[in-house]
DSSP file (Angstrom, degrees, kcal/mol; ACC not computed):
  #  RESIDUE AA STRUCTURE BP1 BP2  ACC     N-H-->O    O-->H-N    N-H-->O    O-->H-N    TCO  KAPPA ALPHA  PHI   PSI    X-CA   Y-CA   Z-CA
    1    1 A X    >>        0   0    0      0, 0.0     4,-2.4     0, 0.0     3,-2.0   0.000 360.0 360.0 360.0 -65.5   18.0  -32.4    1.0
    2    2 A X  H 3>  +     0   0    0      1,-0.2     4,-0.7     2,-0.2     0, 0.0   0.618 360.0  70.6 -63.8   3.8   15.1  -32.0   -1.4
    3    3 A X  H 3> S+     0   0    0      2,-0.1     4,-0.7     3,-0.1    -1,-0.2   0.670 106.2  31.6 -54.5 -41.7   13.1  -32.4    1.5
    4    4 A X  H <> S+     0   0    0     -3,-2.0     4,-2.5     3,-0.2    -2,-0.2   0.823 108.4  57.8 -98.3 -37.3   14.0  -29.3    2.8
    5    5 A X  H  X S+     0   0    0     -4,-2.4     4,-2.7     1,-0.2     5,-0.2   0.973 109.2  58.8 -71.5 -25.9   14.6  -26.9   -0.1
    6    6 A X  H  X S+     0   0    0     -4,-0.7     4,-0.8     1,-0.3    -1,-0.2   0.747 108.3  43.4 -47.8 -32.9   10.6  -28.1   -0.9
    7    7 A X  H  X S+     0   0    0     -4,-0.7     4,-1.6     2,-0.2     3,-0.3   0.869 106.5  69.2 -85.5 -49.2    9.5  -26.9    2.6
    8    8 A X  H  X S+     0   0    0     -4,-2.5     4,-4.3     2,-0.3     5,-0.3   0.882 108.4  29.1  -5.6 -71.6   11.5  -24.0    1.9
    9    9 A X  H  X S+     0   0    0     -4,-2.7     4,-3.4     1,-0.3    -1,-0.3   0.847 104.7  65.8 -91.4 -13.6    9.5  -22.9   -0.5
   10   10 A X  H  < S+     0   0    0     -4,-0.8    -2,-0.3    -3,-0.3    -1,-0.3   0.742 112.5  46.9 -50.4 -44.0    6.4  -24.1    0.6
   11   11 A X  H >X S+     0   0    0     -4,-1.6     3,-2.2     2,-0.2     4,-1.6   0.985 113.2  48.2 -76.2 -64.2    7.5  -21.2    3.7
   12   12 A X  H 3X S+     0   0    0     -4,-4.3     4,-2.2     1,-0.3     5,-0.3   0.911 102.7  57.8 -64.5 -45.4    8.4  -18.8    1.3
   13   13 A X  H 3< S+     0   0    0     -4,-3.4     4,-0.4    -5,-0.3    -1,-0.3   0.538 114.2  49.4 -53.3  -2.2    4.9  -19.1   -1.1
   14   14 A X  H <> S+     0   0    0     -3,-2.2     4,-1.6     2,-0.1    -1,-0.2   0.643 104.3  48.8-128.6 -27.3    3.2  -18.2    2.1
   15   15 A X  H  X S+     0   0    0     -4,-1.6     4,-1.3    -3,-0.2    -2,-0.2   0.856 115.4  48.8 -47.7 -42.0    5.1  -15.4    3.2
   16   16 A X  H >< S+     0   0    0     -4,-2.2     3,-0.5     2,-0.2     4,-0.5   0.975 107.4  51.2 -54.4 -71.1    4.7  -14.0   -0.3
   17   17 A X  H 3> S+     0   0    0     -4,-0.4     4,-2.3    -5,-0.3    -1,-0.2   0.910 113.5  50.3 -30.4 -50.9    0.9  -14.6   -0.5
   18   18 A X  H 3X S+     0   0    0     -4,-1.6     4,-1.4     2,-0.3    -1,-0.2   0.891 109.2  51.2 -54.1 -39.7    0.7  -12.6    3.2
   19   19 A X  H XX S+     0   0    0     -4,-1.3     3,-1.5    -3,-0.5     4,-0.8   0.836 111.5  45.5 -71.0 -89.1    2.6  -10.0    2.0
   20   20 A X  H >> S+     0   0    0     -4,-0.5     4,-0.7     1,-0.3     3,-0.6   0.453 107.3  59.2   1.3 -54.5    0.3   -9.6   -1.0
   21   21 A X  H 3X S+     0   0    0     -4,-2.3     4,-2.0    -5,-0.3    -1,-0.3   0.891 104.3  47.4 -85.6 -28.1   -2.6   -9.8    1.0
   22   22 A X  H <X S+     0   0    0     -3,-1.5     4,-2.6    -4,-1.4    -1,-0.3   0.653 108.1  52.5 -35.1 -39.4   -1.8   -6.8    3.2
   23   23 A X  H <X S+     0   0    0     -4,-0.8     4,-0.9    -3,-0.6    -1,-0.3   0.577 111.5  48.9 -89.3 -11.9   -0.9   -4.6    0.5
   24   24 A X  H  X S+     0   0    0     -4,-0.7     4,-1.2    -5,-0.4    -2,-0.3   0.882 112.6  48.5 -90.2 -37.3   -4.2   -5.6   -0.9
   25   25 A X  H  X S+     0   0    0     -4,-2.0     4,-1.3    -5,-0.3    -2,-0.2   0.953 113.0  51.3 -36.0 -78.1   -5.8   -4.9    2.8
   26   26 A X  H >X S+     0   0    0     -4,-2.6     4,-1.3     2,-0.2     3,-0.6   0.915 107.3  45.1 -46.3 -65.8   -4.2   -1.7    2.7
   27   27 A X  H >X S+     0   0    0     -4,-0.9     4,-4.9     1,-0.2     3,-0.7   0.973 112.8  55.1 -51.7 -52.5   -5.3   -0.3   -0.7
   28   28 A X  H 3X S+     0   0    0     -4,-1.2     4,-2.7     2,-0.2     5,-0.4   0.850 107.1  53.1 -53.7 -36.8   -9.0   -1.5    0.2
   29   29 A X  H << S+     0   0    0     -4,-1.3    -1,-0.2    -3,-0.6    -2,-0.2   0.732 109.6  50.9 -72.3 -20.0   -8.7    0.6    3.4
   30   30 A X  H <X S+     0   0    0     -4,-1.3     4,-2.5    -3,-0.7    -2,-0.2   0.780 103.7  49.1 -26.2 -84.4   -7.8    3.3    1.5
   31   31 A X  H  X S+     0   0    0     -4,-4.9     4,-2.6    -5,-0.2    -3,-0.2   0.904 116.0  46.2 -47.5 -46.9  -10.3    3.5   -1.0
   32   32 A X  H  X>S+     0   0    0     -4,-2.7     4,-2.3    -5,-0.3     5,-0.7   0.855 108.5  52.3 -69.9 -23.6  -13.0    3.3    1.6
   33   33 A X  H  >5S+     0   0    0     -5,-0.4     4,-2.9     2,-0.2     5,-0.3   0.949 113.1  45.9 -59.4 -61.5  -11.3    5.8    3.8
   34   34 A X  H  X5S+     0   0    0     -4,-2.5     4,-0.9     1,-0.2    -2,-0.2   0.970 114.5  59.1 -64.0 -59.0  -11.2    8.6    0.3
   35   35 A X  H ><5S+     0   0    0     -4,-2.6     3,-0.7     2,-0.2    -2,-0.2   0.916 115.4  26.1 -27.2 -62.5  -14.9    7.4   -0.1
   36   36 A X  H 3<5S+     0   0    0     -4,-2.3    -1,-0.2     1,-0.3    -2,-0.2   0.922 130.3  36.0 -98.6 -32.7  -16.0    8.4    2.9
   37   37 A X  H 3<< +     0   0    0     -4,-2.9     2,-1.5    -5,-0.7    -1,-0.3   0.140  69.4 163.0 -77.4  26.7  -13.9   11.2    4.0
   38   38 A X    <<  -     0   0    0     -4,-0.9     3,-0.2    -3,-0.7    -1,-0.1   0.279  36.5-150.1 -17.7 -28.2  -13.3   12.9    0.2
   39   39 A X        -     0   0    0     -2,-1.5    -1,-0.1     1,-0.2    -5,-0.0  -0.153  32.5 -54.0  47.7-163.6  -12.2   16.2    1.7
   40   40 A X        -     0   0    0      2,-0.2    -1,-0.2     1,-0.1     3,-0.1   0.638  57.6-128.3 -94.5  -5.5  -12.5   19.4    0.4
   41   41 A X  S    S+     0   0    0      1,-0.3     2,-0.2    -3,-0.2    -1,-0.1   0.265  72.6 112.4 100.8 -22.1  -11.1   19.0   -2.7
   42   42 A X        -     0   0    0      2,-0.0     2,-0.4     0, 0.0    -1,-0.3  -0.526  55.3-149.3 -97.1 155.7   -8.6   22.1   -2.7
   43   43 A X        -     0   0    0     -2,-0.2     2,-1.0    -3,-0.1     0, 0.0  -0.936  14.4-139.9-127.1 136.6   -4.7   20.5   -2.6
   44   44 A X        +     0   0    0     -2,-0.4     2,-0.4     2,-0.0    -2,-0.0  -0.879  36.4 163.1 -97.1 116.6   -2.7   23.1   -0.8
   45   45 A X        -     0   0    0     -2,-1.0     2,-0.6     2,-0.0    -2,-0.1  -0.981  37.3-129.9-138.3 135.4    0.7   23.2   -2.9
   46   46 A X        -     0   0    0     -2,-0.4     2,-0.3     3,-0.0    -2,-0.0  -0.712  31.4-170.2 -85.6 133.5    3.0   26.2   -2.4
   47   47 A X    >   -     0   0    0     -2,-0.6     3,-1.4     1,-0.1     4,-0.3  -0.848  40.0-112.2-110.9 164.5    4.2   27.9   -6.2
   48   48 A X  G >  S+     0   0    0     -2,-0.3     3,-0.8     1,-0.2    -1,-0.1   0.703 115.9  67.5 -63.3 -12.0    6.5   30.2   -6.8
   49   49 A X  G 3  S+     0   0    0      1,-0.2    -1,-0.2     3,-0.0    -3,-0.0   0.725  98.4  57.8 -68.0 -28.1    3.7   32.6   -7.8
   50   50 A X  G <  S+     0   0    0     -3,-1.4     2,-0.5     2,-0.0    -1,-0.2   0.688  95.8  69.0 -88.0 -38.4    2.8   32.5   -4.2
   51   51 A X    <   -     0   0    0     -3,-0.8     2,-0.3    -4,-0.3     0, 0.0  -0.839  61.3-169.0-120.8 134.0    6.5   33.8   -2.6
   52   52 A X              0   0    0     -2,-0.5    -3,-0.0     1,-0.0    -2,-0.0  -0.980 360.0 360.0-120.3 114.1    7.2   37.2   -3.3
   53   53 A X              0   0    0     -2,-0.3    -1,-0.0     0, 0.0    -2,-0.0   0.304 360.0 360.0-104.2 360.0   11.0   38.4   -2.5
C-alpha cells in the first residue's frame, strides 16, 4: 500500500516539474519574441474621449 502511494507521488513530482517547466519555456519565448519584435510602441486603447454621441 505504501508502495504505491510512494510511486504516486513520485508520478505526481514529475508531472509538476513538466508543468513548471513549460510555463518557464513559455515566458522565455516570450521575452525573446518582445525583444526582437518590440513593435511600435503606440497601445491602441479606445477612451471615452475618442466616442463622440
Amino acid at each position: 500500500m505504501i508502495e504505491n502511494f510512494m510511486a504516486s507521488l513520485k508520478v505526481m513530482g514529475l508531472g509538476m516539474i513538466g508543468i513548471f517547466a513549460v510555463a518557464i519555456a513559455l515566458i522565455i519565448v516570450m521575452k525573446l519574441l518582445t525583444t526582437i519584435f518590440p513593435g511600435s510602441g503606440k497601445k491602441n486603447k479606445k477612451t471615452d474621449d475618442s466616442v463622440s454621441e
